[in-house]
C-alpha positions as CSV (number, residue, x, y, z in Angstrom):
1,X,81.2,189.5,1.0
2,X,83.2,191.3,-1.8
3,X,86.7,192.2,-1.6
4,X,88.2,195.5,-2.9
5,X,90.9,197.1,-3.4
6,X,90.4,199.9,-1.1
7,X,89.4,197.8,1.9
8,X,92.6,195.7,1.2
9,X,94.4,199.4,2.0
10,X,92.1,200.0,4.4
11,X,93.1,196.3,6.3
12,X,96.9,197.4,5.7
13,X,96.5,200.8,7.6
14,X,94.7,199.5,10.4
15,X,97.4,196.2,10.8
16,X,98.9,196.6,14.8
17,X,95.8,198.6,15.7
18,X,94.6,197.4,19.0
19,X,91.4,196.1,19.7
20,X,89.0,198.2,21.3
21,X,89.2,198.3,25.0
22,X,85.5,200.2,25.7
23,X,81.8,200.5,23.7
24,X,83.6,203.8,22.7
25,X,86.1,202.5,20.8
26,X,84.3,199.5,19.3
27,X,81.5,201.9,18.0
28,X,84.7,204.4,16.5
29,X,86.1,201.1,14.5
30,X,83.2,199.8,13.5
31,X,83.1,201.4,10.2
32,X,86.1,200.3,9.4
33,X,85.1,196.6,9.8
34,X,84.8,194.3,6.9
35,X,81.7,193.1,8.1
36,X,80.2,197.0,7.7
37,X,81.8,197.6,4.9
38,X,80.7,194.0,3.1
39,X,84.6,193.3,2.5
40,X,85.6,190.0,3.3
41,X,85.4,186.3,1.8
42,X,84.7,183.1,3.8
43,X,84.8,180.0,1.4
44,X,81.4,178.0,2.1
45,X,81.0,174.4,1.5
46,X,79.7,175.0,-2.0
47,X,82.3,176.9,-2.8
48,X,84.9,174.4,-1.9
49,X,83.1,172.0,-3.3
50,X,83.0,173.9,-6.8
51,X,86.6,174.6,-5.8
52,X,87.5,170.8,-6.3
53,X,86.2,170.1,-9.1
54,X,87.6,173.2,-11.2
55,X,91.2,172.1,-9.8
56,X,90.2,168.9,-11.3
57,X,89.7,169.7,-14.5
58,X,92.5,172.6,-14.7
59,X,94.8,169.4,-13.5
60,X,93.6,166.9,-16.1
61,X,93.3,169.8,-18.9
62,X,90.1,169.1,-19.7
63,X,88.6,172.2,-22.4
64,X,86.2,174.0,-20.2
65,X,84.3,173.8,-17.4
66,X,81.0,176.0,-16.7
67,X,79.9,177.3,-12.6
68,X,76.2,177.3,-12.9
69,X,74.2,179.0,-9.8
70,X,71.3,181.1,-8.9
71,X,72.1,185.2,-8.1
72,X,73.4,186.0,-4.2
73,X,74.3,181.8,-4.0
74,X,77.8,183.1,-3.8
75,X,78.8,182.6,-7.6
76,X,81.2,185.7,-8.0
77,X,83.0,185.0,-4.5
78,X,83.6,181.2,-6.1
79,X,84.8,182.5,-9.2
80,X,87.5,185.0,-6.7
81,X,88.2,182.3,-4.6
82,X,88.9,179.4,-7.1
83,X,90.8,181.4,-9.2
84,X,93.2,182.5,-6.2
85,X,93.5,178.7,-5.5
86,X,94.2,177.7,-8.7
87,X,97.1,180.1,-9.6
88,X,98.4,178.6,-5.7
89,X,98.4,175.4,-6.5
90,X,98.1,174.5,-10.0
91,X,102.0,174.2,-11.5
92,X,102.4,175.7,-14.5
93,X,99.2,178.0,-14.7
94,X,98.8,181.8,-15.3
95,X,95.2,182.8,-14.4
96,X,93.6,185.5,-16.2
97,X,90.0,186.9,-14.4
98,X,87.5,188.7,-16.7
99,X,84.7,190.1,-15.2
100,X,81.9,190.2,-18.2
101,X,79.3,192.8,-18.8
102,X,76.5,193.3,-20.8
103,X,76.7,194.5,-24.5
104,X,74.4,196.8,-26.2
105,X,74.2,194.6,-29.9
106,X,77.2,192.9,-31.4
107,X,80.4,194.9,-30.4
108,X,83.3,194.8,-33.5
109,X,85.8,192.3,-32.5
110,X,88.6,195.2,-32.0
111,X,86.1,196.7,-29.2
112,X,85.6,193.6,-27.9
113,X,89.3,192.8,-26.9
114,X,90.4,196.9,-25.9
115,X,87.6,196.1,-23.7
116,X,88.9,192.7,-22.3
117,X,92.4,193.9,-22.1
118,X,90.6,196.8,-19.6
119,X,88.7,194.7,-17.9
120,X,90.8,192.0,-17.2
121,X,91.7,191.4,-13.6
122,X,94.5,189.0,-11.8
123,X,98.2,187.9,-12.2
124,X,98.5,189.9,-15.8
125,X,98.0,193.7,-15.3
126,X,98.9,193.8,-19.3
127,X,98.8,197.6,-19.6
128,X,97.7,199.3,-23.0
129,X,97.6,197.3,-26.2
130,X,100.1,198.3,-28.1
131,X,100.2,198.5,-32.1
132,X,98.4,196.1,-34.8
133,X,95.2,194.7,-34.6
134,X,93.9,194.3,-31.1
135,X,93.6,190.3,-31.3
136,X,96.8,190.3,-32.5
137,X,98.2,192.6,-29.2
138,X,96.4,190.7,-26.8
139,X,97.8,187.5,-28.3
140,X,101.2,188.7,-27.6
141,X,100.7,190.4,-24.3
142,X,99.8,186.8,-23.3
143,X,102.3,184.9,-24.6
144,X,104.7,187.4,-23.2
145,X,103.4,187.2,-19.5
146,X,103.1,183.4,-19.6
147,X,106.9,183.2,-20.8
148,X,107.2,185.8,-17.6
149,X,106.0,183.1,-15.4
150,X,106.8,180.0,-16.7
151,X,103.3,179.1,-17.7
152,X,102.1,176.7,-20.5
153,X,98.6,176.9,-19.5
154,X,96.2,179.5,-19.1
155,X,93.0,179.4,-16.8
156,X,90.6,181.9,-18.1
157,X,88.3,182.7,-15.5
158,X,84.7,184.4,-16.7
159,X,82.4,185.7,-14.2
160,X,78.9,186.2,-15.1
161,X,79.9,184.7,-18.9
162,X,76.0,184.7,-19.2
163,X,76.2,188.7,-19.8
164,X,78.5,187.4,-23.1
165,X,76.6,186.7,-26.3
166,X,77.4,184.0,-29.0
167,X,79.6,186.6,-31.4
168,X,81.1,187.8,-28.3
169,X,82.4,183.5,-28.0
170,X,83.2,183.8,-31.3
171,X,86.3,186.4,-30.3
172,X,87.2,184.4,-27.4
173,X,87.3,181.7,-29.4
174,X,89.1,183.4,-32.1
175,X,92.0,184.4,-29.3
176,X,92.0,181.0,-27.8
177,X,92.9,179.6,-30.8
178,X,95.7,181.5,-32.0
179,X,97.7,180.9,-28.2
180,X,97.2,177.4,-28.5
181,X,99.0,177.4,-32.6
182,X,101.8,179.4,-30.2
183,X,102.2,176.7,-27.6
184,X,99.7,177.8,-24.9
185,X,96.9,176.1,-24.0
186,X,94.0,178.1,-23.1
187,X,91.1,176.4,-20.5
188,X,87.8,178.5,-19.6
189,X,86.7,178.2,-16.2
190,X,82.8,180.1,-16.9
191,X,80.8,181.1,-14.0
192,X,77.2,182.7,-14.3
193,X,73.9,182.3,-13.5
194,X,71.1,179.5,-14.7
195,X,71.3,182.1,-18.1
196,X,74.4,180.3,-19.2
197,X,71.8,177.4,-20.2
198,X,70.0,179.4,-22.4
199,X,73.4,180.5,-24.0
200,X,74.0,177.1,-24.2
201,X,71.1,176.3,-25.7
202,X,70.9,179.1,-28.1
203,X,74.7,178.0,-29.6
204,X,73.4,174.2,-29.9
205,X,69.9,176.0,-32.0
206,X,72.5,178.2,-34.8
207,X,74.8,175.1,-35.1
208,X,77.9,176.5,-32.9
209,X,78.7,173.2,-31.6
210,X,82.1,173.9,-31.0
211,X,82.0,176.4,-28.6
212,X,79.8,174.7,-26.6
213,X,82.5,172.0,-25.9
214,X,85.0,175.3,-25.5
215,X,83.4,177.0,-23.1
216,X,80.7,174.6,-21.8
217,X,81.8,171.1,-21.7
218,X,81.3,170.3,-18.2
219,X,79.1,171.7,-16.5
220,X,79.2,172.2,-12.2
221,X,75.8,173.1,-10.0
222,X,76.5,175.4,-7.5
223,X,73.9,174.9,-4.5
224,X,73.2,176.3,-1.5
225,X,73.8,175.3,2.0
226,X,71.3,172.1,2.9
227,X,71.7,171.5,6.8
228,X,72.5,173.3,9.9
229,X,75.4,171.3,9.9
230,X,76.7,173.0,6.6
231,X,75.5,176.1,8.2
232,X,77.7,175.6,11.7
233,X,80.5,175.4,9.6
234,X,80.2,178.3,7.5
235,X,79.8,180.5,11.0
236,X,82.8,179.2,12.8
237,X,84.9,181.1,10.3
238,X,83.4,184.4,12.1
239,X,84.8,183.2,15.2
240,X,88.3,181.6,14.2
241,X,91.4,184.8,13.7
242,X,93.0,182.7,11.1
243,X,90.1,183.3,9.2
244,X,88.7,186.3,9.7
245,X,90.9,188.8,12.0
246,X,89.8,192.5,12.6
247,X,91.7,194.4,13.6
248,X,94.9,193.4,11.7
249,X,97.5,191.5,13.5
250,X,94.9,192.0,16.6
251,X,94.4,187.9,17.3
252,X,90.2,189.3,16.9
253,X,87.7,187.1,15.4
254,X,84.8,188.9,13.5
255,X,82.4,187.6,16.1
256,X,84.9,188.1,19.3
257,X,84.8,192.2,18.1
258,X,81.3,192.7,18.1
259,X,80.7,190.6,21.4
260,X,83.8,190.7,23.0
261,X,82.9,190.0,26.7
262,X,80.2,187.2,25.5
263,X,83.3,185.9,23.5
264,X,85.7,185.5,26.3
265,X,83.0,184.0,28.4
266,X,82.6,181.2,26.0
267,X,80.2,182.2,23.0
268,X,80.7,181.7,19.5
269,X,79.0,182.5,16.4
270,X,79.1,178.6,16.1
271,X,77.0,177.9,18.5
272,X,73.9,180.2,17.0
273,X,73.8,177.8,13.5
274,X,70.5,176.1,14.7
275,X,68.5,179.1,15.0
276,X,69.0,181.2,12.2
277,X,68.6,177.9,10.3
278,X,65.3,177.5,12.2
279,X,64.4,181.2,11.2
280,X,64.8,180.7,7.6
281,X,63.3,177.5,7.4
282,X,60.4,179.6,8.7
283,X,60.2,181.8,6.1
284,X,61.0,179.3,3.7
285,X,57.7,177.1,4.6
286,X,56.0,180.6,4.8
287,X,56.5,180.8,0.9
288,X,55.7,177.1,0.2
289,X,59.3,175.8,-0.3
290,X,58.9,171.9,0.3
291,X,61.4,170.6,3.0
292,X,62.6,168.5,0.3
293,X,64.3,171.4,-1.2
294,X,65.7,173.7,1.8
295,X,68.9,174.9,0.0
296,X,70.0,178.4,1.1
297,X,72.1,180.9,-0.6
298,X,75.2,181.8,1.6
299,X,74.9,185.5,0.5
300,X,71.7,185.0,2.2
301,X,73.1,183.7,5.1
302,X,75.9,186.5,5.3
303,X,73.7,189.0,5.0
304,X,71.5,188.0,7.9
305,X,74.6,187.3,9.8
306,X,75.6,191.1,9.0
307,X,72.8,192.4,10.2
308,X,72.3,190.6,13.3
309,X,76.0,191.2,14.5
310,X,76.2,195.2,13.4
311,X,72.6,195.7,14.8
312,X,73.3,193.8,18.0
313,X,76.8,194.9,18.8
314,X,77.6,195.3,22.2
315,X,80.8,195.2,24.2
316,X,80.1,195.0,27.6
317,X,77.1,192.0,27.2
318,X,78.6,188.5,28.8
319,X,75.6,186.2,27.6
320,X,74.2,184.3,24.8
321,X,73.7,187.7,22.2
322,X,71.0,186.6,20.4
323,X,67.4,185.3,20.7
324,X,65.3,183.7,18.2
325,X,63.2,187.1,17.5
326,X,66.3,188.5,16.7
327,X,67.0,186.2,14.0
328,X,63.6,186.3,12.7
329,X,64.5,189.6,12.1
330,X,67.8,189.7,10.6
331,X,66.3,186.7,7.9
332,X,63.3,188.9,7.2
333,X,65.9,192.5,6.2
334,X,68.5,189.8,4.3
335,X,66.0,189.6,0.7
336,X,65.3,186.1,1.1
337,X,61.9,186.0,1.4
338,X,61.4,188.3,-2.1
339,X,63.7,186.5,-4.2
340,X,62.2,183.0,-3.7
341,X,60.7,182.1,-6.8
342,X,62.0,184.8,-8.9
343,X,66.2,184.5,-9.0
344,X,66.0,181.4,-7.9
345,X,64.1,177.5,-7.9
346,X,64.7,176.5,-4.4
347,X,66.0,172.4,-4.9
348,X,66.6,172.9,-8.5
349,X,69.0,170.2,-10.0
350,X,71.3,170.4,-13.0
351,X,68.8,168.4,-14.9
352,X,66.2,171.0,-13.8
353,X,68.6,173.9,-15.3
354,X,69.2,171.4,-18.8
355,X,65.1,171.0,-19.5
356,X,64.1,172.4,-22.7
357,X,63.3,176.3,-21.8
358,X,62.6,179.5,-23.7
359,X,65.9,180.8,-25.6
360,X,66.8,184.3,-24.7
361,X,66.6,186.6,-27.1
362,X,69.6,188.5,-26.3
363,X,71.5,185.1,-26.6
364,X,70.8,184.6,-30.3
């Protein structure tokens, strides 16, 4: 489900292409097809759930708010999709997108901010630093685009913050600070993996109270789907053109392109919810999840969609597409089954994340 921008050009060349008319065709396109390529967002309940409450505290300024959820829940695509929101419908607001990485040791600050100027990704597009000391650059190139578009408030949005360590804060801080003594008021919005907690944790150990509340004051759990119902609604966005249109301009659903025919004799995605969650309820019992704590990943769930709809593809079909075998086998190719217990505590609570846990060594 990642966007790019290549498949964005990709989507503008192919705008006023028809749909295909035969097998042929459909097979010819197919490549092209945000579903094949993995190029498309659909916002899941979770993610508009996490969506509201990060509007929330952009709207009542509060000093930081933290995304916390397991890999392939759908954490990145939240972090794209709130931050597109938030610069829609937030007054006022210049958001600023910085995807983190892992450091090798403690990079010197002037590394560090070259490296978030690069890196960087949104409404800015700063360009080079220019002279001085690279804080000092970056400070300006701020102040200059917010002037730009009458912002007083900048939404800095982290994605996988948990790749950051605590000097690495430290300059964040440093840069947060000095826009506020210039008028601009600077709110984190972190998103990561259960990692952020031993972050957390690791600040709280050395005494760094302070960025804790900067970065890390409130703190949102970002589950996964938890009923077919949930589920149902995640899969009518295959079938609905406002949502998801391919080709371009075409009036196509996802779904209706793959199974055209079956599509215009009444059959949607929609309708399939309750057996793919039936197959990965299977597979979740299989591994000894307790049916107290089904919660399912909707990168799970998209990739067993993918498969299912690229694998079965067929134009000419007028019937139900899928059977419960092929479901079965679209959950067992998706990863599910091998990341249970490793990535991820299926049913794990915020308070389950907050108990007392080994510190990571790279954190410290």
């Amino acid at each position: 489900m990642d966007t790019t921008s290549n498949s964005g050009q990709n989507q503008i060349a192919l705008r006023g292409l028809a749909p295909p008319s035969d097998g042929v065709e459909q097979a010819d396109m197919s490549s092209s097809h945000p579903v094949c390529q993995r190029a498309y967002l659909l916002p899941s309940l979770p993610i508009l759930q996490a969506c509201n409450e990060v509007l929330r505290c952009l709207a009542m300024r509060r000093p930081s708010c933290a995304v916390i959820g397991p890999s392939r829940f759908g954490v990145t695509y939240a972090c794209e999709y709130i931050a597109a929101e938030a610069g829609n419908v937030v007054p006022g607001l210049l958001v600023v997108r910085l995807v983190s990485r892992r450091s090798d040791g403690a990079p010197r600050s002037e590394t560090f901010f070259r490296w978030m100027n690069e890196y960087s990704t949104g409404s800015p597009n700063f360009g080079p630093l220019r002279t001085g000391s690279s804080l000092e650059a970056l400070t300006r190139q701020w102040q200059v685009k917010a002037a730009s578009v009458g912002a007083t408030h900048i939404a800095l949005f982290i994605d996988a913050v948990h790749r950051l360590n605590a000097n690495e804060l430290v300059y964040l801080s440093d840069l947060i600070n000095r826009l506020f003594a210039k008028g601009l008021r600077v709110t984190p919005v972190c998103f990561g993996s259960p990692e952020i907690v031993h972050l957390r944790s690791a600040l709280a150990n050395s005494g760094q109270i302070e960025l804790i509340g900067q970065f890390f004051a409130h703190l949102i759990l970002f589950s996964g789907l938890t009923s077919k119902e949930d589920l149902g609604n995640f899969m009518s966005g295959y079938d609905d053109p406002q949502v998801a249109e391919f080709p371009p301009g075409s009036g196509w659903s996802f779904s209706r392109f793959f199974f055209p025919t079956a599509y215009e004799h009444g059959w949607r995605l929609e309708s399939e919810a309750a057996s793919l969650w039936m197959a990965f309820q299977k597979v979740a019992l299989s591994v000894k999840v307790k049916k107290t704590s089904m919660d399912f990943g909707a990168e799970y769930f998209s990739a067993a969609i993918e498969n299912a709809l690229v694998d079965g593809m067929n134009f000419q079909i007028s019937h139900k597409p899928f059977d419960p075998k092929a479901w079965s086998e679209a959950v067992e190719d998706c990863g599910y089954r091998e990341a249970v217990g490793v990535t991820f505590s299926p049913g794990a609570s915020l308070d389950d994340y907050l108990k007392p846990k080994l510190i990571s060594s790279r954190a410290q």
